[in-house]
Backbone bond lengths (Angstrom), bond angles and torsions (degrees), N, CA, C in turn:
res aa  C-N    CA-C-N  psi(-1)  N-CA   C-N-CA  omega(-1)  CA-C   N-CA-C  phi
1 X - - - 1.464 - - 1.525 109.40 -
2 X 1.422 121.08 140.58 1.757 123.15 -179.56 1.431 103.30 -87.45
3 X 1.263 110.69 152.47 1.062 142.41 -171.92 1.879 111.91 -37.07
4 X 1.404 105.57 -26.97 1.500 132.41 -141.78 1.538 86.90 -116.19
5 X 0.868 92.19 -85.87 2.171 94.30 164.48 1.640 113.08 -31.82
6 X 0.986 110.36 -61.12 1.932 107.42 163.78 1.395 126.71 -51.36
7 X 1.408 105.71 -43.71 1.526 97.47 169.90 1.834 118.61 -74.29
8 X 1.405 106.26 -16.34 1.466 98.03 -158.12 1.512 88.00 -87.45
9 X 1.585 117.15 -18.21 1.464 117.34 172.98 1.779 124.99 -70.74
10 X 1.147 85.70 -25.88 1.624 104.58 164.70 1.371 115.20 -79.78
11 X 1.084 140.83 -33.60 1.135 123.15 -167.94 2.260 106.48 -103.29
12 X 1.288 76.58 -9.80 1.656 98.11 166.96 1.851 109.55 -63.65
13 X 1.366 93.63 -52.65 1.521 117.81 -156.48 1.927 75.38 -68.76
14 X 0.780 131.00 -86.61 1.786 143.70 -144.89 1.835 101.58 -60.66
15 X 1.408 96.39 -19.10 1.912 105.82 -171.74 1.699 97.95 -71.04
16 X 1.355 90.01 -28.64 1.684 100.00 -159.62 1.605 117.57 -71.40
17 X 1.581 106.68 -38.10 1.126 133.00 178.16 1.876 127.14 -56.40
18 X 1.063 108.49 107.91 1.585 105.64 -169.12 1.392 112.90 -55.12
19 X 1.719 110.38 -49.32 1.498 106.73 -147.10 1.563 96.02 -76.40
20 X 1.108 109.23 -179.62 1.667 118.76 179.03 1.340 129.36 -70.17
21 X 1.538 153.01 112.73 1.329 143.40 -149.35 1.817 90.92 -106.02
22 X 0.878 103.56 142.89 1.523 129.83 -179.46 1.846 113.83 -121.21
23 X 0.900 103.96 117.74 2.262 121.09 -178.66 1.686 90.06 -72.34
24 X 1.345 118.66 118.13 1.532 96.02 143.34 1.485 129.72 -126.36
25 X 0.989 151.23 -102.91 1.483 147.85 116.19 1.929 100.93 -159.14
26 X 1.085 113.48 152.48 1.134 121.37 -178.56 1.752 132.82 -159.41
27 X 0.869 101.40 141.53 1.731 109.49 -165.47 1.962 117.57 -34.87
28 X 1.512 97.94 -31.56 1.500 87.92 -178.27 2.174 110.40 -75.53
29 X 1.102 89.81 -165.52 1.617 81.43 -162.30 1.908 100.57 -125.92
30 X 1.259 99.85 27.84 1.710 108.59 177.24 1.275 98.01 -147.57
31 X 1.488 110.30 155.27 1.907 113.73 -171.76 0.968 100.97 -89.09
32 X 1.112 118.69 172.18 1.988 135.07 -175.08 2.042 100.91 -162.51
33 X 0.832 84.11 167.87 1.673 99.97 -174.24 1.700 92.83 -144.32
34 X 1.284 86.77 126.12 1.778 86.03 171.72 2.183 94.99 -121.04
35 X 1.092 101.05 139.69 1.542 110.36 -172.14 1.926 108.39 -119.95
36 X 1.516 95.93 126.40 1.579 84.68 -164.07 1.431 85.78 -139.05
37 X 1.654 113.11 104.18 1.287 141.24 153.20 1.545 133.69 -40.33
38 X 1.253 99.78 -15.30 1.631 100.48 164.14 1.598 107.55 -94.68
39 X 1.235 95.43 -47.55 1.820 101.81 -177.52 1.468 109.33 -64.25
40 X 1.389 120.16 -37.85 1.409 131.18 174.73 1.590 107.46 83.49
41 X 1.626 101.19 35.02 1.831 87.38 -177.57 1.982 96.10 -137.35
42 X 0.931 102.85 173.09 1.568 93.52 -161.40 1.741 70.08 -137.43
43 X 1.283 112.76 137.85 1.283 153.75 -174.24 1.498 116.22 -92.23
44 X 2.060 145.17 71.61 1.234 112.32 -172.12 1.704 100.70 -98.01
45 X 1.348 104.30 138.15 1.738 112.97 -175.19 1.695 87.05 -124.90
46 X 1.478 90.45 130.03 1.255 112.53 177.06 1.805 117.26 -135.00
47 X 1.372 112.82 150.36 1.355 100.08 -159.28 1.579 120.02 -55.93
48 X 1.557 116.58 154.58 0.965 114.80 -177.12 1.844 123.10 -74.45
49 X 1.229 79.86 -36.79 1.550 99.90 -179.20 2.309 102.17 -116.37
50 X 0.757 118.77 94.98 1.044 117.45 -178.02 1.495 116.53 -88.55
51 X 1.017 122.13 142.93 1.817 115.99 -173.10 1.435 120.36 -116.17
52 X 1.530 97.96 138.14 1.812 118.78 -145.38 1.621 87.30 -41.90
53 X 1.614 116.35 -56.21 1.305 127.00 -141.41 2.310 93.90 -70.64
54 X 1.203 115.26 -5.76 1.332 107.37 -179.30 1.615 95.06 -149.11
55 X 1.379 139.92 46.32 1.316 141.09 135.54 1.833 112.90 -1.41
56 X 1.567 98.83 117.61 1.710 104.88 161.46 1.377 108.19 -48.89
57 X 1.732 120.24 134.90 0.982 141.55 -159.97 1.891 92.26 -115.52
58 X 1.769 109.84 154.46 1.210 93.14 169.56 1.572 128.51 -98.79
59 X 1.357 83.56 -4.14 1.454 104.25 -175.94 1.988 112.83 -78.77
60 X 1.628 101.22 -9.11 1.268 100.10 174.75 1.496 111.47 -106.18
61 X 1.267 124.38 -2.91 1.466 144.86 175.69 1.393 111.65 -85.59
62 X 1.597 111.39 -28.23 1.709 133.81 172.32 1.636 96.53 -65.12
63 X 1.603 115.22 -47.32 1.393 137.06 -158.15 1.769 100.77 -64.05
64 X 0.997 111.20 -34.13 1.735 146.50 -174.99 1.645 101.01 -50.30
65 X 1.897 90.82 -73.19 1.459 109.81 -178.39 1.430 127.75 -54.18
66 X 1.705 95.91 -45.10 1.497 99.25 172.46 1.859 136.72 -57.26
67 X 2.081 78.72 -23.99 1.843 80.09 172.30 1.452 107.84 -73.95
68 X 1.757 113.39 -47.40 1.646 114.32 176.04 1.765 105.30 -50.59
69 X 1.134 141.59 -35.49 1.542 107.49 -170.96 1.645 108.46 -97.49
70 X 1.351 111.97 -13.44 1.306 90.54 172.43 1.915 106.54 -96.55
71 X 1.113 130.55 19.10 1.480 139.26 144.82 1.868 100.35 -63.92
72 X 1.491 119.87 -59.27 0.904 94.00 -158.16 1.796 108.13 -104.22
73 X 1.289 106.91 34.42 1.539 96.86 177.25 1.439 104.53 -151.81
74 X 1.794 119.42 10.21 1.469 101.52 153.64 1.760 95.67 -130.11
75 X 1.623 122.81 -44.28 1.143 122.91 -164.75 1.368 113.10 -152.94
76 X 1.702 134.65 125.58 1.468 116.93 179.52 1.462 117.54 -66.74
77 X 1.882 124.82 15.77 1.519 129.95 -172.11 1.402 104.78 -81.66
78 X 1.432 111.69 -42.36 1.242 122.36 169.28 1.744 128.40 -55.49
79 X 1.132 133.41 13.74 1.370 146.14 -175.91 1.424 80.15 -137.81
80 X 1.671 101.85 -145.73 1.684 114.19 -159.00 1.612 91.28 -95.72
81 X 1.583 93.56 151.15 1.397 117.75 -148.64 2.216 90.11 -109.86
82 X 1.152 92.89 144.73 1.683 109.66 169.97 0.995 110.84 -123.88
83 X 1.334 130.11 136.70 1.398 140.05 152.52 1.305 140.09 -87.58
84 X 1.094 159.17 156.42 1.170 141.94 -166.84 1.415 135.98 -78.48
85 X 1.076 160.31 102.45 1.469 152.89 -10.08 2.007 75.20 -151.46
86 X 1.277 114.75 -43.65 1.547 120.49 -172.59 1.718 115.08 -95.32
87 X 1.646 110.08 10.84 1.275 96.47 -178.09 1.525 105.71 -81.89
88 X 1.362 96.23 137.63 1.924 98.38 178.06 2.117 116.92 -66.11
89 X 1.154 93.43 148.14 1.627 99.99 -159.32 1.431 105.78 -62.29
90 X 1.240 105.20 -28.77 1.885 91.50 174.04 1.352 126.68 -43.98
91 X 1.985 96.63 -52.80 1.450 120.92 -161.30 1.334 91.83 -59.52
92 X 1.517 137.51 -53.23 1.354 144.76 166.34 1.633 104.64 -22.00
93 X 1.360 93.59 -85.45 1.686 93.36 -174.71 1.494 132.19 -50.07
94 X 1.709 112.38 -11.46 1.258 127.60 -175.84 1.356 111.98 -86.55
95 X 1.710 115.82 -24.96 1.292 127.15 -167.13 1.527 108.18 -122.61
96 X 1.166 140.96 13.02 1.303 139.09 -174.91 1.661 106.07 -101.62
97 X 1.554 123.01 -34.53 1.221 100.73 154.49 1.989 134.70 -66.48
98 X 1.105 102.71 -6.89 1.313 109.21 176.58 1.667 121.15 -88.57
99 X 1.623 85.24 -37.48 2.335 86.39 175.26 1.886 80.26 -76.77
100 X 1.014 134.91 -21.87 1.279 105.16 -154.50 1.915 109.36 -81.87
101 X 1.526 98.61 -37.50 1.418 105.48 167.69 1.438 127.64 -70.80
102 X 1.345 121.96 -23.99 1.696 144.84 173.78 1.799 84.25 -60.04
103 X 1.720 119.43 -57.11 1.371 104.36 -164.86 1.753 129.70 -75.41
104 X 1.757 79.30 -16.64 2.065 95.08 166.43 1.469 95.60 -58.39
105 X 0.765 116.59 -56.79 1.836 112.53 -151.44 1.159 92.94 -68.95
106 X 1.487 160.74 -39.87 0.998 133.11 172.51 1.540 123.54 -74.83
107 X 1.598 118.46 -14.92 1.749 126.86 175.26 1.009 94.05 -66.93
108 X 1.760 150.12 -64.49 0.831 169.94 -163.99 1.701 106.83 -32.05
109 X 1.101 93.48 -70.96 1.963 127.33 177.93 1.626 85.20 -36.13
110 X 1.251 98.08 -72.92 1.835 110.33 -177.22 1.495 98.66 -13.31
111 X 1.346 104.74 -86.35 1.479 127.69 -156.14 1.316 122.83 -67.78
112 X 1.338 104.72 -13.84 1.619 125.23 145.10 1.716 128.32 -58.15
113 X 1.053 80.26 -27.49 1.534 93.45 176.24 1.712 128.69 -87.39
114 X 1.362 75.33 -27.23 1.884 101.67 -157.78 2.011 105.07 -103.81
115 X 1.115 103.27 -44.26 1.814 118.77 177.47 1.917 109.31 -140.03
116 X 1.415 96.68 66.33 1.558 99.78 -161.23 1.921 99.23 -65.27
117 X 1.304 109.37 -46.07 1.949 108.59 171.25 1.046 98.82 -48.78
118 X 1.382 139.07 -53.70 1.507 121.00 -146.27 2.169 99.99 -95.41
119 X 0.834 84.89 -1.32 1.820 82.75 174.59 1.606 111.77 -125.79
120 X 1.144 111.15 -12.23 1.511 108.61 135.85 1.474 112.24 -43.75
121 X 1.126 90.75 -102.71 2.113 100.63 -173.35 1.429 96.93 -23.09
122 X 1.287 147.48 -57.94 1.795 134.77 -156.90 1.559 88.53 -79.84
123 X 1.020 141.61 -6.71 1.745 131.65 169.44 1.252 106.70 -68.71
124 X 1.436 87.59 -56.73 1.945 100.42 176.09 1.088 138.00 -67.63
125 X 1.377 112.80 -11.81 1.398 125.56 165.81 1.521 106.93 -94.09
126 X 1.500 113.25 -30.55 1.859 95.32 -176.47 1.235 100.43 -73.08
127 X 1.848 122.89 -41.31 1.434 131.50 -160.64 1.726 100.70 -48.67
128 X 1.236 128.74 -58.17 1.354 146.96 169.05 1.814 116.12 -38.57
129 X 1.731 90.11 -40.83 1.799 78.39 178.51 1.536 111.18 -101.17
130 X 1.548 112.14 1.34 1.589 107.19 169.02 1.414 102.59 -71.95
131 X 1.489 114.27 -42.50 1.412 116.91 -156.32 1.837 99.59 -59.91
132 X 1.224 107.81 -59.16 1.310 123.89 177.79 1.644 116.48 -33.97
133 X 1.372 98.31 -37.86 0.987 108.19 -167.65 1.746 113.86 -96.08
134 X 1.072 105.23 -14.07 1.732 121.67 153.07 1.682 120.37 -49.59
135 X 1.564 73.81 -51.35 2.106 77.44 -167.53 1.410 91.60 -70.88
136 X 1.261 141.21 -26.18 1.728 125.50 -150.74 1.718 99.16 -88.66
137 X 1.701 105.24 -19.85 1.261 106.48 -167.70 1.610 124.98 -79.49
138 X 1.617 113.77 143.89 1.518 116.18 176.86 1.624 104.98 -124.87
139 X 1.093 119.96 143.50 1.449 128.13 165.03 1.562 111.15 82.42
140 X 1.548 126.87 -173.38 1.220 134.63 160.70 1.580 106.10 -47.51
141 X 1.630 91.96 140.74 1.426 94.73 157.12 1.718 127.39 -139.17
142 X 1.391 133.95 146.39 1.219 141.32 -149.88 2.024 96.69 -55.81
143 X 1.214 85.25 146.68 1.884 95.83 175.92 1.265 115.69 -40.75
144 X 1.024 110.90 -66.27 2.402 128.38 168.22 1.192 75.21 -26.33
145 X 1.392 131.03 -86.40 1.451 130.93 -132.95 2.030 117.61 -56.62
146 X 1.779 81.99 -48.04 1.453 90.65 172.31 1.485 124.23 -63.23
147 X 1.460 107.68 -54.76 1.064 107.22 158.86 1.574 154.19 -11.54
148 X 1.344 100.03 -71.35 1.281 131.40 142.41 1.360 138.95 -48.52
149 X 1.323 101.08 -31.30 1.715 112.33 168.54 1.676 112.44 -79.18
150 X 1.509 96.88 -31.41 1.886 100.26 -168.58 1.224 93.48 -77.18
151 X 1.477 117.39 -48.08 1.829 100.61 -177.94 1.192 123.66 -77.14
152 X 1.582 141.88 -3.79 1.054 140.38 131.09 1.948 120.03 -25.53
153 X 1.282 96.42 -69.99 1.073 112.84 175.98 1.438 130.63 -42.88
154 X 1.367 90.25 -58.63 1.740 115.66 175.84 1.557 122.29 -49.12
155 X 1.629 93.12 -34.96 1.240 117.01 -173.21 1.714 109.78 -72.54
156 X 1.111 96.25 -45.12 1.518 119.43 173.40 1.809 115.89 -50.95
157 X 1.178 88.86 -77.70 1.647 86.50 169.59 2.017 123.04 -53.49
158 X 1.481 93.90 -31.51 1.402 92.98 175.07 1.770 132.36 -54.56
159 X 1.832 89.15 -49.87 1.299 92.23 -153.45 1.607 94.11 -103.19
160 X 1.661 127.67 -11.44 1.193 119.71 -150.38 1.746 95.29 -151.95
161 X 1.327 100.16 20.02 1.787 109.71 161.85 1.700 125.48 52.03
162 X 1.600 87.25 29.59 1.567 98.16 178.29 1.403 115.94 -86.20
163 X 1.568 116.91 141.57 1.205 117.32 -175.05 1.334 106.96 -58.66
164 X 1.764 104.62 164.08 1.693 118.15 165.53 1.370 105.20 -96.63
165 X 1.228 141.49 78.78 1.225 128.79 155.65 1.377 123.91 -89.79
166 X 1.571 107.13 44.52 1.603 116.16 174.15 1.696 101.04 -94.15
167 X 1.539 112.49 140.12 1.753 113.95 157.46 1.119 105.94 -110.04
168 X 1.468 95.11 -176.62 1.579 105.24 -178.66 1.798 127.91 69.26
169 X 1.352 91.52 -170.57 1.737 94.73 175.78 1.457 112.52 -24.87
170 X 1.952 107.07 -63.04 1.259 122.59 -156.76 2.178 103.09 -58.36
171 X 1.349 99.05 -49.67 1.357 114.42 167.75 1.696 118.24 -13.91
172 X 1.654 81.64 -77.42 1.741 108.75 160.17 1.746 127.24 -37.37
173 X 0.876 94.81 -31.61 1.637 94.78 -168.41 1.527 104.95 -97.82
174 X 1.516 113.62 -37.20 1.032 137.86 174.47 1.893 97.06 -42.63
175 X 1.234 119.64 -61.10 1.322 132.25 -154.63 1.395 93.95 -86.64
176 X 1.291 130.03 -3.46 1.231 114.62 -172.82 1.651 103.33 -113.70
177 X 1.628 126.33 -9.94 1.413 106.04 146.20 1.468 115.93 -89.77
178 X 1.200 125.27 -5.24 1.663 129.99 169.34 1.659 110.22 -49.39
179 X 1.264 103.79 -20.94 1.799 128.48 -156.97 1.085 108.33 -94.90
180 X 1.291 130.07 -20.48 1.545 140.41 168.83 1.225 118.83 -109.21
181 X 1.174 108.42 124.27 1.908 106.51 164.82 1.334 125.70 -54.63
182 X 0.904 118.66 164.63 1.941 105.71 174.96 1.888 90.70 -129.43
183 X 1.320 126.93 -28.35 1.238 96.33 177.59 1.294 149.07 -55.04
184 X 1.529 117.71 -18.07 1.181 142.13 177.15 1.844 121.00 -102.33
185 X 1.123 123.81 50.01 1.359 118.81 -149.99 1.192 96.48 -64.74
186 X 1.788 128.12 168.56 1.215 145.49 166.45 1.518 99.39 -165.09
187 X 1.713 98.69 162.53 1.567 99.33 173.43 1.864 120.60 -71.82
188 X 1.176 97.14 -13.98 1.309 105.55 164.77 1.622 141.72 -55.36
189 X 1.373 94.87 -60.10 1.375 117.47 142.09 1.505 115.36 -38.14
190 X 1.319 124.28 -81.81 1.603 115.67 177.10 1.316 112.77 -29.83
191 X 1.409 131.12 -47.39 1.513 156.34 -147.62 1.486 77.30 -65.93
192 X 1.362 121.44 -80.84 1.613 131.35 -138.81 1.816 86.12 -78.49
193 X 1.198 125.78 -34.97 1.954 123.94 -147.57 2.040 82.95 -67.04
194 X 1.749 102.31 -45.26 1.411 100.08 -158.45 1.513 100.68 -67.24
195 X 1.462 116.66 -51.16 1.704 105.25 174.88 1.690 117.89 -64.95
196 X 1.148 116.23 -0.65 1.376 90.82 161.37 1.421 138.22 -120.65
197 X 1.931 103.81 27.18 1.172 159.50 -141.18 1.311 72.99 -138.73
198 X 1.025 148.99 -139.66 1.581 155.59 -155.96 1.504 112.79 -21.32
199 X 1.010 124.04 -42.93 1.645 129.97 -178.05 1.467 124.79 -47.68
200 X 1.420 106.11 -13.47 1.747 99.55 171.20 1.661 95.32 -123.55
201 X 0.955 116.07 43.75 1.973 113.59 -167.13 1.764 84.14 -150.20
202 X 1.208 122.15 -87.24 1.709 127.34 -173.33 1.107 108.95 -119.47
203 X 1.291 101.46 159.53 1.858 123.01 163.27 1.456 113.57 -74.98
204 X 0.884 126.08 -3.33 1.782 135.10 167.85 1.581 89.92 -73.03
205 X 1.716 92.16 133.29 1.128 130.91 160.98 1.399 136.73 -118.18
206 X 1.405 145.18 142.09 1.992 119.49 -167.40 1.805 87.09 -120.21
207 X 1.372 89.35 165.86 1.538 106.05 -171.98 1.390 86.66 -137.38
208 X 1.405 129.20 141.04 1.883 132.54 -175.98 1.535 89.01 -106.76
209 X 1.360 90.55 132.35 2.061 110.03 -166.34 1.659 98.45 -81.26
210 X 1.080 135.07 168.69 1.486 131.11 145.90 1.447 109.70 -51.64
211 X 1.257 126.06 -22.34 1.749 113.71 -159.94 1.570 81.99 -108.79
212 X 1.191 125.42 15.71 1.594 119.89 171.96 1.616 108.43 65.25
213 X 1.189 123.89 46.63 1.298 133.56 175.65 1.527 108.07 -126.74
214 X 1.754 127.45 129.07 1.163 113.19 171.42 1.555 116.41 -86.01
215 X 1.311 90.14 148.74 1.500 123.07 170.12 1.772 125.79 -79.21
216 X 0.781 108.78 100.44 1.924 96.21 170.55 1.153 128.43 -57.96
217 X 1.533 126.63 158.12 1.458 95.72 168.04 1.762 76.84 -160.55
218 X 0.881 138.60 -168.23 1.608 156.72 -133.69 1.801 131.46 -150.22
């Protein structure tokens, strides 16, 4: 897709969107969208200081949109995720890389749909630097990391027919977004992708509240 075609798809994608978009800039050095369902405005903060050698991409700002429209046209689980007012902060920190990767795989799907060449190639380029990044690796590695590596991966074999020659944990997790469709999203789907996303990592489990807040349970 040209440069020109991406933007006019971007500004397509954000035209479409009801709730209110908010500019921010912020200290980390990768974008995030935070989406807040009572206020009804989805927040994109992008770095303040961004660096030459890793420049905001638009295709990851596209990545942005896709969490805001499928927040606002199947489920607000799919954007940024809440927990329930008494879950203890660990369980939070133990489980936020997992709703957070459960919700790539369905943005992803999006942009597959929407700029399938141009999110090809970023499959193929992450698929390449997980792999890479396999062989260099020794010992345990942090949840983000795993995380992030299986849906790399996952992604890989999904959309562009690369083998699984992952074992272990990573193996596991790998097979457990292989296990969900992404074309059809629902909050349901998220429900089961994140518990079976957690199941070889913790005994934490989420339950989706009526007020759309997860629940823990054990």
């Amino acid at each position: 897709m040209k440069p020109k075609k991406l933007k006019n798809l971007i500004n397509r994608t954000r035209s479409a969107l009801r709730w209110r978009i908010i500019e921010q800039t912020h200290n980390q050095d990768t974008i995030e969208i935070v989406s807040d369902r009572t206020e009804r405005t989805h927040t994109i903060l992008t770095p303040a200081n961004p660096s030459p050698q890793n420049p905001l991409r638009d295709i990851e700002y596209l990545h942005e949109l896709a969490h805001a429209t499928l927040c606002e046209t199947v489920h607000p689980v799919f954007s940024t995720h809440y927990f329930a007012a008494d879950t203890p902060a660990e369980d939070i920190r133990t489980l936020t890389p997992i709703v957070r990767a459960a919700s790539d795989w369905f943005a992803d799907q999006w942009l597959m749909e929407h700029c399938p060449e141009l999110e090809r190639a970023e499959i193929e380029e992450h698929y390449e630097l997980a792999m890479a990044a396999l062989r260099r690796a020794s010992g345990p590695v942090e949840a983000e990391v795993l995380y992030g590596t299986a849906l790399m991966i996952a992604q890989g074999i999904k959309y562009l027919s690369k083998l699984n020659n992952t074992g272990g944990q990573l193996r596991d997790v790998v097979n457990a977004f292989l296990s969900v469709r992404t074309e059809k999203p629902t909050a349901k789907k998220m429900e089961f992708l994140i518990n079976s996303l957690a199941s070889p990592y913790t005994n934490l489990r989420v339950i989706l509240g009526s007020s759309a807040n997860w629940h823990i349970r054990r």
